[in-house]
C-alpha positions in Angstrom: 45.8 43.6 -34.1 48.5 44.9 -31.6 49.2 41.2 -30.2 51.4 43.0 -26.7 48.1 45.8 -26.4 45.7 42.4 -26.4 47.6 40.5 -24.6 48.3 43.2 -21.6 44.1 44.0 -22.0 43.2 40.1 -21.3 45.7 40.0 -18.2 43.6 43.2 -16.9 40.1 42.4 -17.9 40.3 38.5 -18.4 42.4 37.5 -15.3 43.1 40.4 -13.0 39.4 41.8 -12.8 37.6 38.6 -14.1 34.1 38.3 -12.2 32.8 35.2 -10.9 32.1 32.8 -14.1 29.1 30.7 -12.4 26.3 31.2 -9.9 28.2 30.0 -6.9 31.9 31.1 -7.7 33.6 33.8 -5.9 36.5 35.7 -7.2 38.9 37.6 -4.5 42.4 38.8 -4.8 44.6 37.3 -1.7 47.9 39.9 -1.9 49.7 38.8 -4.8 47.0 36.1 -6.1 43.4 36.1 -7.9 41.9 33.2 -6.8 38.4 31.9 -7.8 36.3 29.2 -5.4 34.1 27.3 -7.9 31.8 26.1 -5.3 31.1 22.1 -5.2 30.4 21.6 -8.9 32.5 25.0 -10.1 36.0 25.7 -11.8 38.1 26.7 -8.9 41.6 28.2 -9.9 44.0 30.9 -9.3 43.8 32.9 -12.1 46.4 35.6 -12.1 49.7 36.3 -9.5 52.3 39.1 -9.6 55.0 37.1 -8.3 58.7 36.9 -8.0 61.5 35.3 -7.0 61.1 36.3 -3.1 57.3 35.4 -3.3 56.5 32.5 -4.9 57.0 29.5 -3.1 54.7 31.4 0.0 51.9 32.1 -2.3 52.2 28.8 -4.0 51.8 27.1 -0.6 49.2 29.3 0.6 46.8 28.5 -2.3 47.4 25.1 -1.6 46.5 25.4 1.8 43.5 27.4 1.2 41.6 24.8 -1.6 43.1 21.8 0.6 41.4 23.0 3.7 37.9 22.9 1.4 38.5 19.3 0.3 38.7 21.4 -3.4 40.7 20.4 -6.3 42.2 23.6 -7.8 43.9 24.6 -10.9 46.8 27.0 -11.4 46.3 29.0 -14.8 49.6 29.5 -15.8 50.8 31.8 -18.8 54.7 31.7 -20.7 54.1 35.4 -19.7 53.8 34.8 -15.7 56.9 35.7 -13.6 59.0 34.5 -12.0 60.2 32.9 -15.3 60.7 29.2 -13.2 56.7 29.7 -11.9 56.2 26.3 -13.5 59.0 24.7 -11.8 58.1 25.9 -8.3 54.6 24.6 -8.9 55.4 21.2 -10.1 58.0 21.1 -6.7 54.2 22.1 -4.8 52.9 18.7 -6.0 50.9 20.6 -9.1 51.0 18.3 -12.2 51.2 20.2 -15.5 48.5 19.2 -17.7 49.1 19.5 -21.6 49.7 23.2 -22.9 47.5 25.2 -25.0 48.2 28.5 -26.8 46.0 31.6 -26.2 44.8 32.8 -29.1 42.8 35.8 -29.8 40.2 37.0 -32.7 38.2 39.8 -33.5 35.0 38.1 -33.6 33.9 40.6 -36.4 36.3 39.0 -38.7 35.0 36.2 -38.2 31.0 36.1 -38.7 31.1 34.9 -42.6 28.7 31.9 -43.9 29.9 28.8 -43.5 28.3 26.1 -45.6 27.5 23.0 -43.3 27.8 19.8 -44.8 24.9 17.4 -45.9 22.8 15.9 -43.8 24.1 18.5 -40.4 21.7 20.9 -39.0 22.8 23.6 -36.2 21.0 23.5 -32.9 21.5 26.7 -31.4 18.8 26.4 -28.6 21.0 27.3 -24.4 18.4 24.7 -22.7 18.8 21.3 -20.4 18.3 19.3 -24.1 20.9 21.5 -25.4 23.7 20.8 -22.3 23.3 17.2 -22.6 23.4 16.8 -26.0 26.7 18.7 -25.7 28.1 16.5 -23.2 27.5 13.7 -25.5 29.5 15.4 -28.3 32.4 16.3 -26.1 31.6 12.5 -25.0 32.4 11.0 -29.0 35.2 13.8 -29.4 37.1 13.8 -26.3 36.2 9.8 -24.7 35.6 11.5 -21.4 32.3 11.7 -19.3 30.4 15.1 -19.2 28.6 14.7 -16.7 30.1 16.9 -14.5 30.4 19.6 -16.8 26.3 18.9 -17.1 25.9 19.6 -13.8 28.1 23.1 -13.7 26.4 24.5 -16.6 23.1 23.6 -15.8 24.0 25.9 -12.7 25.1 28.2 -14.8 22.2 28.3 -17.3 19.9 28.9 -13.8 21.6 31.7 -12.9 23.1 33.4 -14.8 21.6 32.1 -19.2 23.0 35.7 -20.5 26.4 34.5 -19.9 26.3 31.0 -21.6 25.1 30.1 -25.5 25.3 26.4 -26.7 25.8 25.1 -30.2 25.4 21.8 -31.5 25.7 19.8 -34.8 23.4 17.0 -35.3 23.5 14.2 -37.8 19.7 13.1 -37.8 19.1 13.2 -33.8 23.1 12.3 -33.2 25.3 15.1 -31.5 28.6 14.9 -33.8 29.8 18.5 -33.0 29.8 20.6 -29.9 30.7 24.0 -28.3 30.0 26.6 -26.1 30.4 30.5 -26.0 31.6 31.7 -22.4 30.7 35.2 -21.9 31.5 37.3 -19.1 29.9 41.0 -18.1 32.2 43.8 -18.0 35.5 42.5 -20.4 36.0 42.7 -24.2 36.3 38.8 -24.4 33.9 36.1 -24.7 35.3 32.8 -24.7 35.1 29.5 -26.9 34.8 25.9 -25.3 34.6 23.0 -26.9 34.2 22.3 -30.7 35.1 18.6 -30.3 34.2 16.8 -33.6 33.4 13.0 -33.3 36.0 10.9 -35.5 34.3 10.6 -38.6 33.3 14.1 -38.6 36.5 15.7 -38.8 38.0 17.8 -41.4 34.1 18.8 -42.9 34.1 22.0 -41.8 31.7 21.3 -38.2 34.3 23.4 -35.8 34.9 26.2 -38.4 30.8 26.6 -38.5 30.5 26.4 -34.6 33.4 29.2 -34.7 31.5 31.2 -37.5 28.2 30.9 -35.4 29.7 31.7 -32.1 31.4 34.9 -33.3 28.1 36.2 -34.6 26.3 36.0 -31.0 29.3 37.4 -29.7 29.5 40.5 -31.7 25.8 40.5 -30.9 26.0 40.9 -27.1 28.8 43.6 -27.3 31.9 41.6 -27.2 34.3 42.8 -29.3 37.3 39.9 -28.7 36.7 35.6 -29.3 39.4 33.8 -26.8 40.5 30.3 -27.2 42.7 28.1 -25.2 43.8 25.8 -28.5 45.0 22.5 -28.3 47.8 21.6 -30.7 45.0 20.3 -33.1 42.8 23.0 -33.4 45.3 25.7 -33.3 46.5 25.2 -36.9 43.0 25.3 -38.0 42.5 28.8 -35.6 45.5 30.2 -36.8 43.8 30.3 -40.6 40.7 31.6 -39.5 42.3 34.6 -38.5 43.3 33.9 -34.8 46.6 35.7 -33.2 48.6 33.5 -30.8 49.5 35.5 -28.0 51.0 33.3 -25.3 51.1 29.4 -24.1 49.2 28.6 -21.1 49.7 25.1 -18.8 47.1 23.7 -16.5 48.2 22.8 -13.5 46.4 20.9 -11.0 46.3 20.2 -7.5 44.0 17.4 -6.2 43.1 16.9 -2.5 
């Protein structure tokens, strides 16, 4: 894989021309910026700039302006790759606080369809349903210690409008969620997206994210997508990086709250 030719396709397709990933999102491009309003219970972000020196601090503190006036926490996707190279340090001086990196990291998803053997005693519920959202929520509850239930109520959204662009996967041990993910998949770009895979402690290191991965990858290939995207944490990046995946540049959170 030609890591610059990807990377240069996911700014276009993935950032630039990304559509609207939920029912009551909007994407626009403001100049410089594209911007996405979530809605009340969606993502809300700027998602790509062509910025410089001269520019920055204006658009910065337009943004802000705009998702302030809306009462709307935003985020600010920001990529090693973005210019000017001190973007970060003009948002932090905006009041935006850096949460903690990721690496983007890309996969073709046909390299990536093999068997996996799941361990004993875990099935694979693959149904995109109410059951299957909160069940994931209470995997990403056991992985992560955080409450989904906000991330219950934006895909249950999604599922009602728009079910061809999310697919939901989840391990059980009996009738207890231990492993959870989702694939992300947006019309018109090469990339689907993976979300999630938290593993609940004593599930770790059995194989669970690998499997979800393995699974994910083969409804992605199946729905025309040619490309698996990950934002990786530092602990599932080593484990991505042997099943084939291509770092291609660091991305930072950074958030504004009202």
């Amino acid at each position: 894989m030609d890591a610059a030719e990807v990377l240069a396709r996911y700014d276009r397709e993935a950032r630039q021309e990304m559509p609207p990933d939920g029912p009551q999102a909007v994407v626009e491009r403001v100049g410089p910026v594209v911007r996405q309003d979530g809605g009340e219970h969606g993502w809300s972000a700027v998602l790509w700039s062509d910025l410089d020196e001269q520019s920055a601090d204006a658009a910065i503190a337009e943004q802000v302006a705009y998702f302030g006036a809306l009462g709307r926490e935003f985020e600010w996707k920001h990529y090693s790759h973005d210019r000017p190279a001190d973007l970060a340090d003009r948002l932090r001086a905006a009041g935006l606080v850096p949460e903690p990196t990721e690496t983007l990291m890309v996969a073709e998803a046909a390299a990536l369809t093999g068997e996996v053997e799941l361990p004993e005693g875990i099935r694979l519920r693959t149904e995109t349903d109410r059951t299957g959202i909160e069940l994931l929520a209470r995997a990403h509850d056991r992985a992560f210690e955080n409450d989904g239930s906000h991330l219950v109520r934006r895909l249950l959204d999604q599922l009602a409008e728009a079910p061809q662009s999310l697919a939901v996967v989840v391990a059980l041990a009996g009738d207890e969620p231990v492993c959870g993910a989702r694939l992300e998949m947006l019309p018109g770009t090469s990339f689907a997206g993976l979300w999630g895979g938290g593993t609940a402690p004593e599930w770790r290191g059995r194989g669970l994210y690998r499997a979800l991965v393995a699974h994910r990858a083969r409804l992605a290939l199946e729905r025309g997508y040619r490309y698996l995207q990950v934002d990786a944490s530092d602990q599932s990046r080593p484990i991505l990086a042997r099943l084939g995946f291509t770092p291609l540049s660091v991305t930072t959170p950074f958030i504004y709250q009202t």
